[in-house]
MIFIDO-378765 format. One record per residue: residue in three letters; x, z, y of N, C-alpha, C in turn. Coordinates in steps of 0.2 Angstrom, whole numbers, plus 5000, padded with zeros to 4 digits. Atoms other than C-alpha are relative to their C-alpha. Layout:
<sites>
ALAXZYXZYXZY
...
</sites>
This chain:
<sites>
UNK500449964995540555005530499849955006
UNK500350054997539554925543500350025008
UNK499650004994540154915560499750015007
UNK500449994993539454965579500049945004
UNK500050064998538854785583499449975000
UNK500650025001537454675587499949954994
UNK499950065006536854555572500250054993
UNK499749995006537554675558499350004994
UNK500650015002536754645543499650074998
UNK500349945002535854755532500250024995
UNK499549965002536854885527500050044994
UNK500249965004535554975516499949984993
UNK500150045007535554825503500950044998
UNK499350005002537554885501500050074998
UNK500249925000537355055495500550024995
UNK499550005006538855055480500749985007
UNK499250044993540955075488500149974992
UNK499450035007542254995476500150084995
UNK499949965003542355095461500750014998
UNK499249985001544355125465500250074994
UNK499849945004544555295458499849994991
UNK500249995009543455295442500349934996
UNK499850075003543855105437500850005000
UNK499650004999545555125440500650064996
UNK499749955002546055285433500550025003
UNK499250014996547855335436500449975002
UNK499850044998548155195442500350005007
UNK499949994995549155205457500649925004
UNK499550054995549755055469500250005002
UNK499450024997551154985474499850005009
UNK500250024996551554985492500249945003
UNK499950064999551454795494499649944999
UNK500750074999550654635495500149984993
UNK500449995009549754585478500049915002
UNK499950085003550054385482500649985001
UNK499350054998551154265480500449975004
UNK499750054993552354155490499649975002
UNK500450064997551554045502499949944997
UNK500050085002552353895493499449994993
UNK500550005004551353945477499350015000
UNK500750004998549753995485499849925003
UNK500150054998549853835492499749944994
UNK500150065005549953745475499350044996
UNK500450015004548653845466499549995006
UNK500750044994547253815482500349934998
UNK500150085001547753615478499849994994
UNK500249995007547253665459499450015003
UNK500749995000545553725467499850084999
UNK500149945001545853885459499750075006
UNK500449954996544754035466500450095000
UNK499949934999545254225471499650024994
UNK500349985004544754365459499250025003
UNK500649975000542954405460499850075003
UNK500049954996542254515472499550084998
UNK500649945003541554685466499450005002
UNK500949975000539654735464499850035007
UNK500649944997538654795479500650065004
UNK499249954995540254855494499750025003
UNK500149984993539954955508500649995003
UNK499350024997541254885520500550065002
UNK499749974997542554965527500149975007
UNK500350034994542354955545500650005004
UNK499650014995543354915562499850045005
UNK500049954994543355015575499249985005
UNK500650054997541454965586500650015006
UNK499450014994542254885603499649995005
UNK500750034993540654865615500550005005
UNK499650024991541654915630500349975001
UNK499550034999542954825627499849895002
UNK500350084999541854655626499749995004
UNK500449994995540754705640500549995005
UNK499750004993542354705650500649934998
UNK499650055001543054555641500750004997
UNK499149984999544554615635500249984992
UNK499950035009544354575616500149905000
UNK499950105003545054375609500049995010
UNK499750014993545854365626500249915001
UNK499850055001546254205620500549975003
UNK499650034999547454105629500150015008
UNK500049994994547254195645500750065000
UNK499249974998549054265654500050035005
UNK499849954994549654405664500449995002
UNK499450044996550654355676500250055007
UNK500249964995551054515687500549985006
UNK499550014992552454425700499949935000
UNK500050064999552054255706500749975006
UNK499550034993553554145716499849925003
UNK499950064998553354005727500649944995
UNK499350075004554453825718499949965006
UNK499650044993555153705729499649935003
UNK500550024993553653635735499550035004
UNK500449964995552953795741499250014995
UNK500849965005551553835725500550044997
UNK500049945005551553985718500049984992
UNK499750015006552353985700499950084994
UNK499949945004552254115686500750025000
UNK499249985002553754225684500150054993
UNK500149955007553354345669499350004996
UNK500650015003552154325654499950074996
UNK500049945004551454475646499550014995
UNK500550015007550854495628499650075000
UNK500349915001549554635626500150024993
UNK499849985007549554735610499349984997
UNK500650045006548454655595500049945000
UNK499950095000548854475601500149984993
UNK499650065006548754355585500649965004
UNK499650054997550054205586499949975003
UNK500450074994548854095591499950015006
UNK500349994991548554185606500649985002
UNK499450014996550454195612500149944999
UNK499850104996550654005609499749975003
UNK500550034995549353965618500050025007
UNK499849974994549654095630500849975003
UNK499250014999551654045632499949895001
UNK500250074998550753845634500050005007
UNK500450014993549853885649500650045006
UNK499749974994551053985659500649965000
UNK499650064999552253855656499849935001
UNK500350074997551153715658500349944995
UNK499950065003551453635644499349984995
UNK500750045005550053515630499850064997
UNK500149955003549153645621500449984992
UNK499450035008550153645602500650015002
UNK499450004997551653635612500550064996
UNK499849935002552353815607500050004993
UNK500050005005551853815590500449944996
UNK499550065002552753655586500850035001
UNK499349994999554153715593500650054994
UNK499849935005554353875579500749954995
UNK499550065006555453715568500550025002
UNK499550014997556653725579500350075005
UNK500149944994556553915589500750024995
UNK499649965004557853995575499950055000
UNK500049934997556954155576500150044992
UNK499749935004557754315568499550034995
UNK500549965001556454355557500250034992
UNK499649995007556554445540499649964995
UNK500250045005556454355525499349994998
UNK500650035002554854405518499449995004
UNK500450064993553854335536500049924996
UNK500050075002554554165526499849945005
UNK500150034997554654095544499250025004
UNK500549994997552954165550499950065005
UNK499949944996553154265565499650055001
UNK500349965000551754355565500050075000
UNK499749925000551954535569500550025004
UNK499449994997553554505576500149975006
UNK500150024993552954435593500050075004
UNK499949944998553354595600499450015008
UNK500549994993551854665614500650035007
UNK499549984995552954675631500149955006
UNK500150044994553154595648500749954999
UNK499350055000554454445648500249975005
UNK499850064993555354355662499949954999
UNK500050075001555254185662500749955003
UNK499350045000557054145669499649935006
UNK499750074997557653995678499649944996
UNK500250065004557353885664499450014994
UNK500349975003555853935654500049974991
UNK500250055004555553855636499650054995
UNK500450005004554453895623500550054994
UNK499449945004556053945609500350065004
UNK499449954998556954055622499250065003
UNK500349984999555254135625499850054994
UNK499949995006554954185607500450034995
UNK499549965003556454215603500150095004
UNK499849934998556454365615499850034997
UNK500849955002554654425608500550014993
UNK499949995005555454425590500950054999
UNK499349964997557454495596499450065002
UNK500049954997556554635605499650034994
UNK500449955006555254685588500450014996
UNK499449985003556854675578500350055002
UNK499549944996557654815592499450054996
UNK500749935003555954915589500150004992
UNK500149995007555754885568500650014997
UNK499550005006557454905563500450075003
UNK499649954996558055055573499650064995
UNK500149945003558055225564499350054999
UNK500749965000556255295568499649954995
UNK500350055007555455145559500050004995
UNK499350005007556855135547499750044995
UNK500249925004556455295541499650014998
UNK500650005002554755295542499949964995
UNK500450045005554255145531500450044993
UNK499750005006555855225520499450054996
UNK500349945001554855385519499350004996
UNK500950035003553155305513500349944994
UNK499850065005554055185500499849935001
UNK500250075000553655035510500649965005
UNK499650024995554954915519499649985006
UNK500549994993554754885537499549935001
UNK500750084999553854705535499150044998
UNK500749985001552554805526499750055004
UNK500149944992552554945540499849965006
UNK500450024994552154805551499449985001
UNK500550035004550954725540499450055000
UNK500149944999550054905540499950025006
UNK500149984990550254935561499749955003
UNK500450044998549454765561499150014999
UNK500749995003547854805553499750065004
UNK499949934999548054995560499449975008
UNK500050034990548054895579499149975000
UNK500850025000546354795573499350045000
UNK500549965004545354925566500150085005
UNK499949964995545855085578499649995007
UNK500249994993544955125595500650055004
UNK499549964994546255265602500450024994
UNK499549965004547955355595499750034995
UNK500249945006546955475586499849974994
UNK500350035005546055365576500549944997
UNK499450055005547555255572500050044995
UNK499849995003548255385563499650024993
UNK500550025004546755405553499949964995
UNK500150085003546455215550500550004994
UNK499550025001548255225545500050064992
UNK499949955005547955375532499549974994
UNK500650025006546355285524500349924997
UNK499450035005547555145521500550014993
UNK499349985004548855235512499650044993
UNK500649945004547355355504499849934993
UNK500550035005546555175496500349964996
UNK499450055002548255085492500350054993
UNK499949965003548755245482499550014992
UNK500549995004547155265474499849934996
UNK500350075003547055055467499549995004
UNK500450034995545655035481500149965004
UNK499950054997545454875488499950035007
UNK500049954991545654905510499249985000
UNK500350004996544054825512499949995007
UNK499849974992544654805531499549915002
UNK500250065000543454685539500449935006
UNK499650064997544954615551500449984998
UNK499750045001545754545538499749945000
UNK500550045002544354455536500049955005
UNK500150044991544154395555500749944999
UNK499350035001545954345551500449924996
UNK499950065007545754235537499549945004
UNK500350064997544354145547500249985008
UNK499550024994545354125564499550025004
UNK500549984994544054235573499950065002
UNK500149944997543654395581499250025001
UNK500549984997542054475580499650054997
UNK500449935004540954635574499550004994
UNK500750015003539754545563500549974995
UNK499650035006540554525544499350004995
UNK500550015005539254445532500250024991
UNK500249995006539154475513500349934999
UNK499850095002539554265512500850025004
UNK499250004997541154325523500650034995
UNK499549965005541854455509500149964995
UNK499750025006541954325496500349925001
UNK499550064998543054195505500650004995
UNK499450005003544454135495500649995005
UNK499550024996545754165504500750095000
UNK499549935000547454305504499850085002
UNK500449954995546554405518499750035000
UNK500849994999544954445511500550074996
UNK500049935002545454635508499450024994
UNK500549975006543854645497500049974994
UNK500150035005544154535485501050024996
UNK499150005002546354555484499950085001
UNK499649945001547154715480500650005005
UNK499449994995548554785492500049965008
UNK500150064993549154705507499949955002
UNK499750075001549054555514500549975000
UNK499550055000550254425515500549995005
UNK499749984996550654445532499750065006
UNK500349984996550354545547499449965003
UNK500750024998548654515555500150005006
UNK499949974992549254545573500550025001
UNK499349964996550654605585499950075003
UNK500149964997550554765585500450055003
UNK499349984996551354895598500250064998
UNK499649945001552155055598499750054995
UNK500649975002550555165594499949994994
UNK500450035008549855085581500850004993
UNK499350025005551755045573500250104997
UNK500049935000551955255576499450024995
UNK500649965003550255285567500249984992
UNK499650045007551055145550500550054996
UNK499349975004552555255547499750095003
UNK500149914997551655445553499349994999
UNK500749994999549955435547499950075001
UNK500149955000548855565550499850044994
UNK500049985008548855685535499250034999
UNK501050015000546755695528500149984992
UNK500350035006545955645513499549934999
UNK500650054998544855515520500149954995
UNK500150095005544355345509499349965007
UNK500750044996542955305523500050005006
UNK500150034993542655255540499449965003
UNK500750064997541155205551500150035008
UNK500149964994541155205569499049995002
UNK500649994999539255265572499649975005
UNK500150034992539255215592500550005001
UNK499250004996540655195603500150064999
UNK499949945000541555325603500050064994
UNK500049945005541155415587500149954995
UNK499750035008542155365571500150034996
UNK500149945007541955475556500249974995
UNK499950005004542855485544500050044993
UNK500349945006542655575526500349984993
UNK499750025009543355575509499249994994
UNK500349975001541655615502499249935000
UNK500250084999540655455499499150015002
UNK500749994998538655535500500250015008
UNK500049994993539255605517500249945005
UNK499850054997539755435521499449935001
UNK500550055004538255355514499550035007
UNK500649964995537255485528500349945009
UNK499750054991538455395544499749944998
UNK500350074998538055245539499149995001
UNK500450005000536355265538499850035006
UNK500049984991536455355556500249935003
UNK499750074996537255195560499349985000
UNK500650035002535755095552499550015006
UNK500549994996534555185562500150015009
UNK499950014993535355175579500249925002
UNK500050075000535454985577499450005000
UNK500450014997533954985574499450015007
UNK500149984992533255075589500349945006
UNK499750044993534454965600499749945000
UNK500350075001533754805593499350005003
UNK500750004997531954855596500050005006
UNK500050004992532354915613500149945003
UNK500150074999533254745616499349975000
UNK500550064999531754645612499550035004
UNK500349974994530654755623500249985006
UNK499849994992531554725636500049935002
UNK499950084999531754535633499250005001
UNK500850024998529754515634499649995005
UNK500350014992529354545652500549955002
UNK499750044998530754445656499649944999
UNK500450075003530054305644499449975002
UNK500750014997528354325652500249975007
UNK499850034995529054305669500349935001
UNK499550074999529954155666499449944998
UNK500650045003528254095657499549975007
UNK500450024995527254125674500249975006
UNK499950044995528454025685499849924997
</sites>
């Protein structure tokens, strides 16, 4: 499905979803990741080997459109740190005293975030993971992702990098293994890694609570049915970047992450997601949905119903294009003016 974004391409060449139901029959998916170990993934990518083959002619499955939120800068925050109590050090400069992770952070961002408010080389943080001993569960295989818990952190007397990290993964251990969680993944036959795996995607793809629970039902709706997700922030994920524009050359990456080409989930979570989004993983909202477009901000339609999915996108289509036009309209008096200085 195509996304509320400038640059999207053209949506009407992609007119065909994944033929999950019919092609698959009674086939009903597990709820779990469809790859291998890391250490095996690693050895067939040194073979060269390719992913399986991307189906015929997708309409994407979309991500939530996030304009305001770019327009106010709030999206790939990158490596910038909230820091809401400064103290004086003992030469009289102001010092951070608390670092705060927001919810959706990848890793990269908190290592990079948890470099700067310590003032250490960029890398620093991430290097450190050898040595941090964090409590993670086994099938992570060492990759904290997910488990960087969103929440405000002191920074102590003596700060480091492991005692930093180990908070973030001790406190998403308090939150994922406590009864409400517990229950919930037991409830939906997934362990709680794949519940986080799930509330990470849920956090990518969602604009508000409501539409988590949603996001999080057309998950469960397309995993049941043998439908690949489709999710375009696996995709972002696979290519270490953030952005509303997923090409047709982006769905057929070889890589774990491409939800269009891999069955089930990925391999890890996608993101640190928080309360809301983790609530939405284990309580989806009950629907029959297979689809999702958000139109413009604010309007994210859902449907089981795939002509009536084919009509949203095509509203979408046409209010893209209007904005487009409008844009270069508006750019042309500018352009003149800048011609007649």
């Amino acid at each position: 499905m195509p996304r509320w974004s400038a640059g999207t391409p053209d949506w009407s060449r992609q007119d065909d979803d994944m033929p999950g139901l019919s092609a698959n029959g009674g086939y009903r998916a597990r709820m779990q990741t469809n790859t291998p170990p890391r250490s095996a993934r690693s050895a067939r990518s040194a073979k060269g080997a390719r992913g399986p083959r991307s189906p015929r002619r997708t309409i994407r499955l979309t991500r939530r459109g996030r304009i305001a939120l770019i327009a106010t800068g709030a999206v790939v925050a990158g490596t910038a740190v909230a820091v809401p109590l400064l103290m004086p050090d003992d030469e009289g400069e102001s010092r951070p005293t608390s670092l705060v992770v927001p919810e959706g952070w990848r890793a990269t961002q908190v290592y990079g975030a948890v470099d700067k408010v310590l003032a250490l080389p960029a890398g620093t943080t991430k290097k450190s993971l050898a040595k941090a001993n964090l409590k993670l569960p086994n099938d992570a295989e060492g990759n904290p992702e997910g488990y960087l818990y969103p929440a405000t952190y002191p920074l102590g007397e003596h700060p480091t990098p492991e005692k930093l990290l180990n908070a973030m993964v001790d406190k998403a251990n308090k939150e994922f293994t406590g009864a409400p969680v517990a229950a919930g993944a037991q409830r939906n036959a997934l362990n709680v890694y794949q519940a986080v795996t799930i509330a990470s995607i849920v956090q990518a793809e969602a604009a508000t609570k409501e539409d988590m629970g949603k996001v999080a039902r057309v998950i469960f709706n397309r995993l049941e049915r043998g439908m690949p997700l489709q999710m375009d922030s696996t995709i972002n994920y696979a290519l270490g970047r953030s952005t509303l524009k997923t090409t047709t050359k982006d769905t057929k990456i070889d890589s774990p992450y491409n939800s269009y080409q891999r069955m089930g989930l990925p391999p890890t979570p996608i993101a640190n997601p928080g309360d809301e989004a983790m609530g939405a993983a284990i309580d989806p909202t009950p629907g029959d949905w297979l689809y999702f477009v958000t139109v413009k901000p604010g309007d994210t339609r859902f449907t089981a119903d795939y002509a009536e999915h084919q009509r949203n996108v095509a509203e979408f289509n046409r209010l893209q294009q209007s904005a487009s036009k409008k844009a270069e309209s508006e750019a042309e008096p500018e352009a003149d003016a800048k011609a007649a200085k």
